[in-house]
C-alpha positions as CSV (number, residue, x, y, z in Angstrom):
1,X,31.8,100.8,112.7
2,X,35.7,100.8,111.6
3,X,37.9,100.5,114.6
4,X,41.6,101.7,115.4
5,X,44.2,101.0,117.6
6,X,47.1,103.0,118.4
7,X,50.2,101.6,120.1
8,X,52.2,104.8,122.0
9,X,56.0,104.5,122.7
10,X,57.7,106.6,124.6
11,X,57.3,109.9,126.9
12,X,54.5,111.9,128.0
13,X,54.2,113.9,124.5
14,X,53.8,110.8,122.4
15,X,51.1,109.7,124.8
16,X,49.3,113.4,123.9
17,X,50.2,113.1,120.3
18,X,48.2,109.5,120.5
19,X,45.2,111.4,122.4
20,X,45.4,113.8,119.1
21,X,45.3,111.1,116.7
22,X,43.0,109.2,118.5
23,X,40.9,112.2,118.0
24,X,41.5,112.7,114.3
25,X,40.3,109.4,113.5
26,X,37.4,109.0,115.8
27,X,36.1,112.2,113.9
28,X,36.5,110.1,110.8
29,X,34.1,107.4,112.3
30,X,36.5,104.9,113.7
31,X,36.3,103.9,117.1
32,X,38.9,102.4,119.6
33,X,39.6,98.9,120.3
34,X,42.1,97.5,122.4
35,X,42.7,94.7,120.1
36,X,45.2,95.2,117.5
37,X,43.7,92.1,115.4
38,X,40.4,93.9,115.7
39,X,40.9,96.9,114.3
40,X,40.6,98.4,110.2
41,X,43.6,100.7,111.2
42,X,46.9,100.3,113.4
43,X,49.0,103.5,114.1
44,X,52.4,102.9,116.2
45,X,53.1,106.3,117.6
46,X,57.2,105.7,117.8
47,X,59.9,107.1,120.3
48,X,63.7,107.1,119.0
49,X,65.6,108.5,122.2
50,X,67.3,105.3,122.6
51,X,67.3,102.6,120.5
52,X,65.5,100.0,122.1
53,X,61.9,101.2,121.2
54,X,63.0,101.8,117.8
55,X,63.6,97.9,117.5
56,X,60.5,97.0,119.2
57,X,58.3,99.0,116.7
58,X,60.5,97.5,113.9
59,X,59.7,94.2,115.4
60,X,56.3,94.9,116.2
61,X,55.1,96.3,112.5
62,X,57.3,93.3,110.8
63,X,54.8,90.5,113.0
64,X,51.2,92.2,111.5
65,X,52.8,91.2,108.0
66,X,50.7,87.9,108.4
67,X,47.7,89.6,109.3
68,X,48.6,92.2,106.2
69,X,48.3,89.3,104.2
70,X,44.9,87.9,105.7
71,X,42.9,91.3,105.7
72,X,44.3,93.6,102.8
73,X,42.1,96.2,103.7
74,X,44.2,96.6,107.1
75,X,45.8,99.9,107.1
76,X,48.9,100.2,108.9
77,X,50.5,103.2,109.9
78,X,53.9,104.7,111.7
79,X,53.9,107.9,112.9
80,X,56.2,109.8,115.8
81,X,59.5,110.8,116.4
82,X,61.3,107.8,114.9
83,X,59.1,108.8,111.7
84,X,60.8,111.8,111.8
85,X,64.2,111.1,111.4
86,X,65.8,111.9,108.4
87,X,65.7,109.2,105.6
88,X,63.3,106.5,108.4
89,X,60.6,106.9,105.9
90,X,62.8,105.4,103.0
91,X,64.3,102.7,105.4
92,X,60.4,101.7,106.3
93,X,59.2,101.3,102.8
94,X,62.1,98.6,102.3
95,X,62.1,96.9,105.4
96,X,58.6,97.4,105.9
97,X,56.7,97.8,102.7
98,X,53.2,96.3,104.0
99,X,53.0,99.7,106.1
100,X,50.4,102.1,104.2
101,X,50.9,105.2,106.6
102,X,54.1,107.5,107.9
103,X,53.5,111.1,109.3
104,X,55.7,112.1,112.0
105,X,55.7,114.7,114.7
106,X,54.7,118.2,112.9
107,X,52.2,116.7,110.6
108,X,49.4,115.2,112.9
109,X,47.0,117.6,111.0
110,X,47.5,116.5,108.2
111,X,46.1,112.7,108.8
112,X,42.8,112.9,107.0
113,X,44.4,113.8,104.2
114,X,47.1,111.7,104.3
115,X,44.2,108.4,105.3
116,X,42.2,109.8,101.9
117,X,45.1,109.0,100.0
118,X,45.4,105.5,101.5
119,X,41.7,104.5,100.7
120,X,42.6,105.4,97.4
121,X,44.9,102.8,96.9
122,X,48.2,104.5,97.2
123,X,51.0,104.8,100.1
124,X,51.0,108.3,102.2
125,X,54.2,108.4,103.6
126,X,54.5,112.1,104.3
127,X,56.8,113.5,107.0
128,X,57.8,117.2,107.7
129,X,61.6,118.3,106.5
130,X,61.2,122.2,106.6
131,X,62.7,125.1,108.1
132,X,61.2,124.7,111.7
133,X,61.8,128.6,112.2
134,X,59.1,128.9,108.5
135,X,57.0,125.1,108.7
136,X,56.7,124.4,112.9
137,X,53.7,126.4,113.6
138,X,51.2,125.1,116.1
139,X,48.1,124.1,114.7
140,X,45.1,124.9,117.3
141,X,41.6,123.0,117.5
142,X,42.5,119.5,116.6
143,X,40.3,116.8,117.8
144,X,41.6,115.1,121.2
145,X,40.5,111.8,122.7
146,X,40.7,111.9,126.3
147,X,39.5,109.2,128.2
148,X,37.9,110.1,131.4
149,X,39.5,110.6,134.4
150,X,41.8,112.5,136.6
151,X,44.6,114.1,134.9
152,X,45.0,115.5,131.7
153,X,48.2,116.3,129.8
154,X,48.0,119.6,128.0
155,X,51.3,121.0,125.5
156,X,52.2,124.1,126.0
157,X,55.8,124.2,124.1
158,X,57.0,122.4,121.7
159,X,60.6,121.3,120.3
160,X,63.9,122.1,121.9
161,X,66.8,124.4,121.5
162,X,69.1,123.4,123.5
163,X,70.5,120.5,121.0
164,X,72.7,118.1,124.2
165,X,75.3,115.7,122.2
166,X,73.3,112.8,122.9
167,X,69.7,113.9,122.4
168,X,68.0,113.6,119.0
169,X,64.4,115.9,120.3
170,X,65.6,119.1,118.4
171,X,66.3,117.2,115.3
172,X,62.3,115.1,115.0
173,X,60.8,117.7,117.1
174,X,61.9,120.9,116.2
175,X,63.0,123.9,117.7
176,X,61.0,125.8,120.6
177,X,57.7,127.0,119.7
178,X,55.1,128.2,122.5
179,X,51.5,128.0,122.1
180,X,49.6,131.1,123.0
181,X,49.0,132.4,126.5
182,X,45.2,132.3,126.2
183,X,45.0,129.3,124.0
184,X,46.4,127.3,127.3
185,X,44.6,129.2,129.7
186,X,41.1,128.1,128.0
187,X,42.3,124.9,127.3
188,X,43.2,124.1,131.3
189,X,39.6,126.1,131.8
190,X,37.8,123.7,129.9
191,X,39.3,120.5,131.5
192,X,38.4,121.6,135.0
193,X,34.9,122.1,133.8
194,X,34.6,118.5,132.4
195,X,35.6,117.2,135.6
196,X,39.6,116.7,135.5
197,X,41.5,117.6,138.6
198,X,45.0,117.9,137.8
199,X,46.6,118.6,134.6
200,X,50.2,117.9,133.4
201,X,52.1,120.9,131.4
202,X,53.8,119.3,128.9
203,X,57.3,120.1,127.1
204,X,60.8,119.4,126.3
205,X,61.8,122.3,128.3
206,X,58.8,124.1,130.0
207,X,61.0,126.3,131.6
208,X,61.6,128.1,127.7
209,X,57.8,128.9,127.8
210,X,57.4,132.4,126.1
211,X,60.6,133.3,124.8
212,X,59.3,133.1,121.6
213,X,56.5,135.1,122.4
214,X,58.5,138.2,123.1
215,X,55.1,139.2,125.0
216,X,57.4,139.3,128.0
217,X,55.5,136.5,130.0
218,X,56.9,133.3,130.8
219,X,56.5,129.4,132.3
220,X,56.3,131.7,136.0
221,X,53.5,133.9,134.6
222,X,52.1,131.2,133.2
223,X,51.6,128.9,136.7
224,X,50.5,132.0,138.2
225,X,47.4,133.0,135.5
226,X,46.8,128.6,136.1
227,X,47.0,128.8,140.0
228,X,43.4,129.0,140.3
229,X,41.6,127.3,137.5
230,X,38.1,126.5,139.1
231,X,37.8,122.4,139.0
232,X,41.4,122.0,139.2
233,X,43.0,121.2,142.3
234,X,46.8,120.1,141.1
235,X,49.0,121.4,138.7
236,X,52.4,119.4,137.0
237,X,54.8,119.9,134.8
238,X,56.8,117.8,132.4
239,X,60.5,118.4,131.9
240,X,62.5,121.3,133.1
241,X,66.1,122.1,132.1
242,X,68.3,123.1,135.2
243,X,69.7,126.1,133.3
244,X,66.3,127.7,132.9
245,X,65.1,127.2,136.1
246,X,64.5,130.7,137.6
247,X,64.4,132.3,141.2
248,X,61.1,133.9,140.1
249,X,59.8,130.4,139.0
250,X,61.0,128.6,142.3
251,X,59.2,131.5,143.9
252,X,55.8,131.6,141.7
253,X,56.2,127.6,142.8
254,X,56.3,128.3,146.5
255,X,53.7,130.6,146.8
256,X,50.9,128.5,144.5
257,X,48.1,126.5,145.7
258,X,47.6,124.2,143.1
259,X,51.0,123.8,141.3
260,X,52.6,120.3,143.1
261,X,56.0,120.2,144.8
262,X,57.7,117.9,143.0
263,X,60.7,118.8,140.6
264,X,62.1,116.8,138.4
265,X,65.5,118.1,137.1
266,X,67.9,116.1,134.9
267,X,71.3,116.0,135.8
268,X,72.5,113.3,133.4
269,X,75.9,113.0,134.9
270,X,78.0,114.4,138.1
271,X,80.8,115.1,136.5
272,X,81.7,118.8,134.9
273,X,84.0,117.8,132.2
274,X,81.0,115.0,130.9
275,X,78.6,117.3,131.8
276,X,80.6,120.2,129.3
277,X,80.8,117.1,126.1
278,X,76.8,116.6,126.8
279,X,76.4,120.0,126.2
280,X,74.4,120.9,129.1
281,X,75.1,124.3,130.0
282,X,75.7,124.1,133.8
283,X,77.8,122.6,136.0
284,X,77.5,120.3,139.1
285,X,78.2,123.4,141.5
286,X,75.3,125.5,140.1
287,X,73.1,122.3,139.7
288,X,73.3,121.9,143.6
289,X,72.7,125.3,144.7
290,X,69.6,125.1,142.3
291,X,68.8,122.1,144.6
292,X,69.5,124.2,147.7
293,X,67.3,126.8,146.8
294,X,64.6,125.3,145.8
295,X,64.5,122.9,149.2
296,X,64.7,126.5,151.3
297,X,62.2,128.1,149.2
298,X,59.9,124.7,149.2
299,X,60.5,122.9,152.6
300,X,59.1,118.8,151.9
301,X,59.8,119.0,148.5
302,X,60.6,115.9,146.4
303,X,63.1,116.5,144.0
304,X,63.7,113.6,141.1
305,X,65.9,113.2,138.2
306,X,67.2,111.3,135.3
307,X,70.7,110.2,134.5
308,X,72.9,108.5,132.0
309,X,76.0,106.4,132.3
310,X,78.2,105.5,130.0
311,X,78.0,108.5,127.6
312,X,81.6,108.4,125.5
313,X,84.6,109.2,127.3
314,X,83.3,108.5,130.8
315,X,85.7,106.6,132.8
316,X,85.7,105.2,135.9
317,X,86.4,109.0,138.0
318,X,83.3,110.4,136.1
319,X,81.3,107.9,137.5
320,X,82.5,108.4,140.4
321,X,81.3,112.2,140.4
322,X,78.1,111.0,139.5
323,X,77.9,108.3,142.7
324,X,79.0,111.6,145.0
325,X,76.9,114.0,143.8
326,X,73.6,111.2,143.8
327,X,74.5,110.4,147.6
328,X,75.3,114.3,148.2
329,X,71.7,115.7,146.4
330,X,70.0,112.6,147.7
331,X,67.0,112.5,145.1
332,X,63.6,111.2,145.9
333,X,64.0,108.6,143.0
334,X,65.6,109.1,139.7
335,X,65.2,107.5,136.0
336,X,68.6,106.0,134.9
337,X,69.7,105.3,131.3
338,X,72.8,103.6,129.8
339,X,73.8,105.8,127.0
340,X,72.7,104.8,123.1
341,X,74.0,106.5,121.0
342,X,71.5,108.5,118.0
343,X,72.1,109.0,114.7
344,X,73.0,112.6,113.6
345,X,73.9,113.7,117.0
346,X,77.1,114.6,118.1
347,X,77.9,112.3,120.5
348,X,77.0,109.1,118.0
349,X,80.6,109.8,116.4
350,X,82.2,111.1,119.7
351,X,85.5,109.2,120.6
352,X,86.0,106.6,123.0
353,X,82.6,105.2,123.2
354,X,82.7,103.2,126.8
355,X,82.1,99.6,126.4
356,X,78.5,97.6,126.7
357,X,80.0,95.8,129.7
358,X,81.0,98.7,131.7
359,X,78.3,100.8,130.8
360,X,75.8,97.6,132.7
361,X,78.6,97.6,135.8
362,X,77.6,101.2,135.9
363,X,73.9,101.7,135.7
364,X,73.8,98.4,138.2
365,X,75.6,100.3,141.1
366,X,74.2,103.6,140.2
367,X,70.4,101.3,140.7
368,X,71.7,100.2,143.7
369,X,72.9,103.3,144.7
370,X,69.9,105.4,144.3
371,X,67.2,102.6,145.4
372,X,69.0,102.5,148.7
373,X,68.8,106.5,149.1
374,X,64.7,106.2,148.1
375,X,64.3,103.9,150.2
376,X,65.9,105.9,153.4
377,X,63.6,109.0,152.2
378,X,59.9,107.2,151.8
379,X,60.7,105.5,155.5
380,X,60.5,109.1,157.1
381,X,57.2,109.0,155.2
382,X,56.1,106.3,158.0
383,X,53.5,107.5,160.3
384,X,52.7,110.9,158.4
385,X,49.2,111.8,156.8
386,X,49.5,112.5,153.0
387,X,46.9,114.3,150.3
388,X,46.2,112.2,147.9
389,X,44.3,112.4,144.4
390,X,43.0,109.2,143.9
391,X,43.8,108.0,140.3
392,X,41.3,104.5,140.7
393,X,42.0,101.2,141.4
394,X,45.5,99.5,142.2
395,X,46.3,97.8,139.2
396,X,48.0,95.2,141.2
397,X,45.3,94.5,143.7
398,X,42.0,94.8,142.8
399,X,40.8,95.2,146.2
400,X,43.0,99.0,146.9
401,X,42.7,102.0,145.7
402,X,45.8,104.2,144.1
403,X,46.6,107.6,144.1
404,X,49.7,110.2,144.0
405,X,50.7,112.7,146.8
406,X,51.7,116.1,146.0
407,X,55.4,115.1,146.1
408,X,54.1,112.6,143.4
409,X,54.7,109.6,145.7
410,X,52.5,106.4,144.2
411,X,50.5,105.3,147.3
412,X,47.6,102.4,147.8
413,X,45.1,101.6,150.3
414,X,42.0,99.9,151.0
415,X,38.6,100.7,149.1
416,X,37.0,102.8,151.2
417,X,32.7,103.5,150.9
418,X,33.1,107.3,150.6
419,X,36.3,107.7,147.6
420,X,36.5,107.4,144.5
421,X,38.4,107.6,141.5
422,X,39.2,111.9,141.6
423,X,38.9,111.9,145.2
424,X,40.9,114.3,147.5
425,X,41.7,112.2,150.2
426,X,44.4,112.2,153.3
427,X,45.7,109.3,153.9
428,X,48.2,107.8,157.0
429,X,51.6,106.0,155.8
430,X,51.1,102.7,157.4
431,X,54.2,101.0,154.9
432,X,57.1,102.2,153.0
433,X,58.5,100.7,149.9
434,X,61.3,101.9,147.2
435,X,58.5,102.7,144.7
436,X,55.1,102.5,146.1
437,X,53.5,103.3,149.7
438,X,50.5,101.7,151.3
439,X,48.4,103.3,153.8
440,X,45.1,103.9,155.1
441,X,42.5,106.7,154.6
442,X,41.7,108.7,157.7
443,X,39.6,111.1,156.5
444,X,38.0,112.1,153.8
């Protein structure tokens, strides 16, 4: 039997795409290896919101020209949102010309086609370039490989609107398209029924859900018809935009059973004036009473983020915003990013670009900064007795269990005879770290 391997960079969406093409091609009679120097096809499912991964694929695809060489019949593809970019397929037929394959984000479908045309002998290098508004439909009912286990991430919207100066999503994912009500509804069904527990609503802005639509329903109504899905016991979401996020969602949010109480809410910066050249559409006041009302509405909360120094024109009182309001909010944990600047946005050719050396001064305090304030939060953790889902073994230590909490804290303990992997279990906080918490089950 021929045999794939797919290599996923970047976010949770790439990782579904993968599940998607992983499905294409096991319909085609390939099967999945972990081995890249065992398989008939290699796909590298690319990221390109910062530049680092794009080099690593670069680097990655340019080392299997040996192996190119050795087994001709290899077939080597590049797919994703760095495929996307305008003009990337004609920079990887020059720098790259032993790849056979290039689709990228709207075109998935299209893969068994575009692998005919490869086993024929020629290149398929065949990426979308339409009118999103006429070419972005959703396609339903493609294959998707999911291994096994306890969550499952299902797409509900797809693209962006909302075109921030330094983000490149709108341009290789297109702009906001929903998929239908009931097409998610059976879909979440359907998991619960082969066993999954939690599932992860994916999107670049899930709080957009609908408006498209014009059906009147939205990413509230949505939770709510979701709440209680028989099989599943947790619900999650993957990203919100602060601007969207409703009183009627943090609401539909409080009162659910299954949907968890995290939020993750990207701030990118603390200061209003960078905050106005990123494009974001809110400022740091109304950012923090989104933050207040959501911790009155959903006492316990966990509340994470993501933010970027160094974005052009920062200077040092900017990033001094951002310290206040990170000790001021004080978030369970946060992502942090220097900023890299993207091709065709409009910060790439904004003015006074801050330097590589301040830029690592920066995220280095901001690190510090944060990891003291997650550390303060997970210690009042000590003592208490936490749900957790287990997600299977510890992959540090073979002899503990892992699992998430609710608030999605990361959490190990000790096998225990009566859990498993998908276990509901509560377990006592005997240890608290920065990023993971050990504890011990007490009862099942």
């Amino acid at each position: 039997m021929r045999k794939y391997h797919i290599h996923t960079f970047g976010c949770q969406m790439n990782e579904h795409d993968s599940e998607i093409i992983g499905g294409i091609l096991e319909q085609r009679g390939f099967q999945a290896t972990d081995s890249p120097d065992d398989a008939d096809i290699i796909i590298f499912n690319t990221c390109c919101v910062r530049e680092n991964p794009e080099r690593k694929v670069y680097g990655r695809v340019a080392e299997l020209k040996t192996l190119k060489i050795e087994n001709p019949d290899l077939i080597i593809g590049i797919s994703g949102c760095m495929a996307q970019q305008p003009g990337e397929a004609e920079r990887i037929a020059k720098r790259l010309p032993h790849v056979d394959l290039v689709f990228g984000t709207m075109n998935i479908h299209e893969l068994p086609e575009l692998l005919d045309q490869v086993e024929a002998g020629h290149k398929a290098y065949r990426v979308w370039e339409g009118d999103p508004e006429r070419d972005g439909g959703i396609i339903e009912g493609l294959p998707i490989r999911r291994v096994p286990g306890v969550s499952a991430w299902v797409s509900i919207i797809y693209g962006c609107n909302n075109f921030c100066s330094y983000c490149i999503v709108p341009h290789v994912r297109g702009r906001e398209r929903s998929r239908r009500f009931e097409e998610i509804i059976d879909e979440v069904k359907r998991l619960g029924q082969e066993g999954f527990g939690e599932v992860v609503l994916l999107g670049q802005n899930v709080n957009a859900y609908g408006r498209d639509l014009k059906d009147g329903r939205d990413f509230a109504d949505l939770l709510h018809a979701l709440d209680e899905t028989p099989g599943i016991s947790r619900i999650r979401y993957l990203t919100s935009h602060p601007r969207d996020f409703t009183d009627k969602l943090i609401c539909e949010i409080a009162s659910s059973e299954t949907v968890c109480e995290h939020f993750h809410l990207p701030l990118q910066a603390g200061s209003n004036r960078v905050l106005a050249r990123m494009n974001r559409g809110y400022t740091i006041e109304r950012y923090m009473d989104l933050v207040r009302r959501i911790r009155q509405a959903v006492p316990g909360c966990s509340i994470t983020t993501d933010l970027i120094v160094g974005f052009p024109g920062e200077d040092d009182d900017d990033f001094a915003k951002t310290l206040r309001a990170v000790e001021e909010i004080r978030f369970d944990s946060a992502f942090t990013f220097v900023y890299s600047p993207r091709r065709g946005t409009v910060a790439a050719s904004m003015p006074n670009q801050v330097p590589c050396e301040v830029k690592s001064q920066r995220i280095q305090q901001l690190i510090s900064v944060q990891t003291e304030i997650t550390e303060q939060i997970n210690r009042t953790l000590q003592g208490e007795v936490q749900e957790v889902l287990v997600e299977g073994m510890s992959k540090t230590n073979p002899s503990m269990l892992s699992g998430r909490t609710r608030t999605n804290k990361l959490v190990i303990f000790p096998l225990h005879p009566e859990v498993s992997k998908g276990s509901l279990v509560k377990v006592k906080i005997t240890e608290t770290r920065a990023w993971t918490q050990i504890g011990e089950v007490v009862l099942v």
